[in-house]
C-alpha positions as CSV (number, residue, x, y, z in Angstrom):
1,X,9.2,8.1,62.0
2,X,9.3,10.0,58.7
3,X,7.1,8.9,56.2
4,X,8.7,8.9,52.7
5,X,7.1,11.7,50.0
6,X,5.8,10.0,47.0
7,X,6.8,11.5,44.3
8,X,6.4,11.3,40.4
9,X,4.2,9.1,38.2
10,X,3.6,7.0,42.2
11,X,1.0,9.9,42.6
12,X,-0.9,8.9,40.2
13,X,-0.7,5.2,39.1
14,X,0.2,2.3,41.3
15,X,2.8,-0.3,41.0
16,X,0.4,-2.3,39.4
17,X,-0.9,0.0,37.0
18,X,2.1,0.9,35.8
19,X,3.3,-2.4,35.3
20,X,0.1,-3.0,33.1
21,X,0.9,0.0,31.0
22,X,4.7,-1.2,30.7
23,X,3.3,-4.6,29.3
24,X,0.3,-2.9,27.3
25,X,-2.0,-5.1,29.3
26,X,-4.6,-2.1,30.4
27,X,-4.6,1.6,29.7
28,X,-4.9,4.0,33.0
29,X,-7.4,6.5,33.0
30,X,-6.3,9.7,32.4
31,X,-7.7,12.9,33.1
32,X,-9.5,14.9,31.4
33,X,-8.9,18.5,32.2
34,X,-4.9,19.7,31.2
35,X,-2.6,22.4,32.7
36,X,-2.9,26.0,31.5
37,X,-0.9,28.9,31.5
38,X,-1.6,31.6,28.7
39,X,1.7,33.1,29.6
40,X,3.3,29.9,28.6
41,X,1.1,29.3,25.8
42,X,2.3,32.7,24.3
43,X,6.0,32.7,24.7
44,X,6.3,29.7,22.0
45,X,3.6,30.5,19.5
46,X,5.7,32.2,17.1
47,X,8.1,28.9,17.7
48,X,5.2,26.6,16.8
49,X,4.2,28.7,13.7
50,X,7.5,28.5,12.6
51,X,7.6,24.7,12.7
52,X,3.9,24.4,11.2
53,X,6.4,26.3,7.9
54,X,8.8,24.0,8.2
55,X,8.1,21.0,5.1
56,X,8.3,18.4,7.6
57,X,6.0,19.8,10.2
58,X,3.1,16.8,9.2
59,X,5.5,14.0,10.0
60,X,6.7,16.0,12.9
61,X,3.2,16.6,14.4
62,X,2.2,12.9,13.4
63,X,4.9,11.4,15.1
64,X,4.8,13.3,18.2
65,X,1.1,12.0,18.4
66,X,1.9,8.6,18.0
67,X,4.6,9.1,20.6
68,X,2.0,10.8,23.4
69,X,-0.1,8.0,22.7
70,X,2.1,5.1,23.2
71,X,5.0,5.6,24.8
72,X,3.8,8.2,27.9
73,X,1.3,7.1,30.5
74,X,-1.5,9.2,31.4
75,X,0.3,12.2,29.6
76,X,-2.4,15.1,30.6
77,X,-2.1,14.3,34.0
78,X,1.1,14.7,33.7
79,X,1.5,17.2,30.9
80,X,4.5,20.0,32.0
81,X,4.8,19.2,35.8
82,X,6.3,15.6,35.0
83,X,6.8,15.4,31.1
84,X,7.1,18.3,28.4
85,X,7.8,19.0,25.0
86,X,9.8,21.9,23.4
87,X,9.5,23.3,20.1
88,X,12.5,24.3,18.0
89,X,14.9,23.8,21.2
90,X,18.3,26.2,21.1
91,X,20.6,23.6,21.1
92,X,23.3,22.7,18.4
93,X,21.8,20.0,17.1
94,X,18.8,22.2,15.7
95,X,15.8,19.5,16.7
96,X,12.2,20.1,15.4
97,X,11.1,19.0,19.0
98,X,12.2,17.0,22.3
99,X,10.3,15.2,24.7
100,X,12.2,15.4,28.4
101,X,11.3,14.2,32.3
102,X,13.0,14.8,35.2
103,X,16.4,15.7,33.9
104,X,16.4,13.7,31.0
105,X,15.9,13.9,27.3
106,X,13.7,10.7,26.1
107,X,13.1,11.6,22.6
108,X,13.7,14.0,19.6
109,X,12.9,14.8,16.3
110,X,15.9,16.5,13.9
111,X,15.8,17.2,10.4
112,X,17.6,14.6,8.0
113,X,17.7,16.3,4.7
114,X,14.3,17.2,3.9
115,X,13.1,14.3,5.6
116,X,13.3,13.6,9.7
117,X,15.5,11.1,12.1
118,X,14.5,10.3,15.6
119,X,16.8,9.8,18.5
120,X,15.4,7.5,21.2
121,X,17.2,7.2,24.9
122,X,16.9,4.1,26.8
123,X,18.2,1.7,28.9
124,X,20.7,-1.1,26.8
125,X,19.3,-3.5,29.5
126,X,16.5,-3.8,26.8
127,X,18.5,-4.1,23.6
128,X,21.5,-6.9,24.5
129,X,21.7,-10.3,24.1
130,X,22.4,-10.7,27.9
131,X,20.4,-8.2,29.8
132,X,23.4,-6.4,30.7
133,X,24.1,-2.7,29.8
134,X,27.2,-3.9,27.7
135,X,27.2,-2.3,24.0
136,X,29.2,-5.1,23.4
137,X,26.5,-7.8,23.2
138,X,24.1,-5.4,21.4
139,X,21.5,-7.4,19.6
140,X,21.9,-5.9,16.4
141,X,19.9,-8.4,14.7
142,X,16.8,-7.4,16.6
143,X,17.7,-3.4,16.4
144,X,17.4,-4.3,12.2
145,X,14.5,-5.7,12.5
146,X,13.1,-2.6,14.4
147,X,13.2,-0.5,11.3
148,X,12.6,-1.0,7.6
149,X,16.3,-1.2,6.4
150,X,19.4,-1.9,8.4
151,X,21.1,1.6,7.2
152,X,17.9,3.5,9.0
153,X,19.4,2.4,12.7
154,X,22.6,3.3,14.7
155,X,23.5,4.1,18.3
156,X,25.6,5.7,20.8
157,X,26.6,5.5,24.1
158,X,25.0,7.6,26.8
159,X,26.6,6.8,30.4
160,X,26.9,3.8,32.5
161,X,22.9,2.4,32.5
162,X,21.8,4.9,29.3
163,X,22.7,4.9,25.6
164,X,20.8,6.7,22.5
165,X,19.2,5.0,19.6
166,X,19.4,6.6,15.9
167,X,16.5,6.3,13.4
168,X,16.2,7.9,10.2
169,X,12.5,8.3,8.2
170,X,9.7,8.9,9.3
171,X,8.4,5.2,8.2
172,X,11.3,3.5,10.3
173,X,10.4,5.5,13.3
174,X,6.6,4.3,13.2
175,X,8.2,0.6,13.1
176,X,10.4,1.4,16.2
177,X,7.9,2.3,17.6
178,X,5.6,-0.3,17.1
179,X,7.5,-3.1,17.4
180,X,6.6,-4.6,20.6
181,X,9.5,-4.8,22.3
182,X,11.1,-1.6,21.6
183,X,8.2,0.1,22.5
184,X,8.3,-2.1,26.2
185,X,11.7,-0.6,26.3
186,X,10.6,2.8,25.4
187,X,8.2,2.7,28.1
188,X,10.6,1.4,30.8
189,X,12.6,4.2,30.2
190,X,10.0,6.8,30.6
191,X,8.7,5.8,33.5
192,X,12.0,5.1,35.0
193,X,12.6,9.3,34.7
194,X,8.9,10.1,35.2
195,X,9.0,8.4,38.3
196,X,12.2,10.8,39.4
197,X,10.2,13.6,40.2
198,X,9.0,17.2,38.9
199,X,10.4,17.9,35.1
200,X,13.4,19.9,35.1
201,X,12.4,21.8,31.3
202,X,8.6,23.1,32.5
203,X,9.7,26.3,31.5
204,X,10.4,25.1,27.7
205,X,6.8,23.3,27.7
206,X,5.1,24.7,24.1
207,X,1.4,24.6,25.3
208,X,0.6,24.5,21.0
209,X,2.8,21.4,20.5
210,X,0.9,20.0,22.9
211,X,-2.2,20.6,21.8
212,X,-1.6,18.6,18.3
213,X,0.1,15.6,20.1
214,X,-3.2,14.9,22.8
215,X,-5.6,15.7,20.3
216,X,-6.7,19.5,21.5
């Protein structure tokens, strides 16, 4: 009988754990040492430098931290192999940053006019009135209240089980994220893709961003 691999976030935390961490009952232990590779590091300095230019680098940098600290479990365990961050991606939509697992994108930062807007994917399981993943019973109400005016929130649909979330200024994306039960659905999300195996974007990993969003 073949035993099934464990792969993922499993490795590391338990059903239980993680379950905890979803419902910010405990916080896991993580580690203490992180993943190197100067060849890594190197490749996106000049990126990172180019950012730290940029006028809205401090909200950026901020943000990101706050994001590390709440919304991804044990993140230098996991740092590159399971979650990563790239600085000043080459895509269209010219993002300061984006946070991926697995396959998936699970947050980024874009300019808005000199200020910054967010974009959040997550399951719209969390966000309906029902519990289904129908956009058509949305709870709109509670999306306003996530965020300091109504006008700072939209959204988008994803695919069948996944849609986006919109947030503009750097104030309404600390209240999405700190408003309890966004940030449970936040989490869900993540470890839902964590939990899919190795990251798919370790190659993009800036080793400088980072460094400012665990504190090194």
């Amino acid at each position: 009988m073949t035993v099934p691999q464990v792969k993922g976030l499993c490795q590391f935390l338990d059903e239980r754990q993680a379950q905890a961490w979803l419902e910010g009952e405990a916080e896991p232990v993580d580690s203490c040492e992180r993943p190197e590779s100067l060849e890594q590091r190197f490749r996106y300095v000049a990126r990172f430098e180019k950012l730290l230019r940029r006028s809205q680098s401090g909200e950026v940098l901020a943000i990101l931290k706050l994001y590390a600290n709440q919304c991804l479990p044990i993140p230098r365990t996991t740092e590159r192999y399971y979650w990563s961050v790239s600085c000043l991606p080459s895509t269209s939509d010219k993002p300061f940053a984006r946070i991926s697992a697995s396959w998936m994108e699970l947050f980024t930062l874009l300019p808005d006019g000199d200020g910054i807007r967010a974009r959040f994917i997550l399951h719209p399981s969390d966000f309906t009135t029902d519990r289904s993943s129908d956009l058509e019973t949305l709870d709109q109400t509670f999306l306003h209240e996530c965020v300091d005016r109504p006008e700072d929130v939209s959204h988008f649909a994803w695919n069948a089980d996944t849609f986006g979330v919109k947030v503009r200024g750097a104030s309404s994306i600390r209240r999405f994220i700190g408003t309890e039960r966004a940030l449970r659905a936040i989490r869900r999300f993540n470890l839902t893709h964590l939990n899919r195996g190795r990251n798919a974007y370790q190659a993009s990993h800036c080793f400088s961003l980072a460094d400012a969003m665990l504190d090194d």
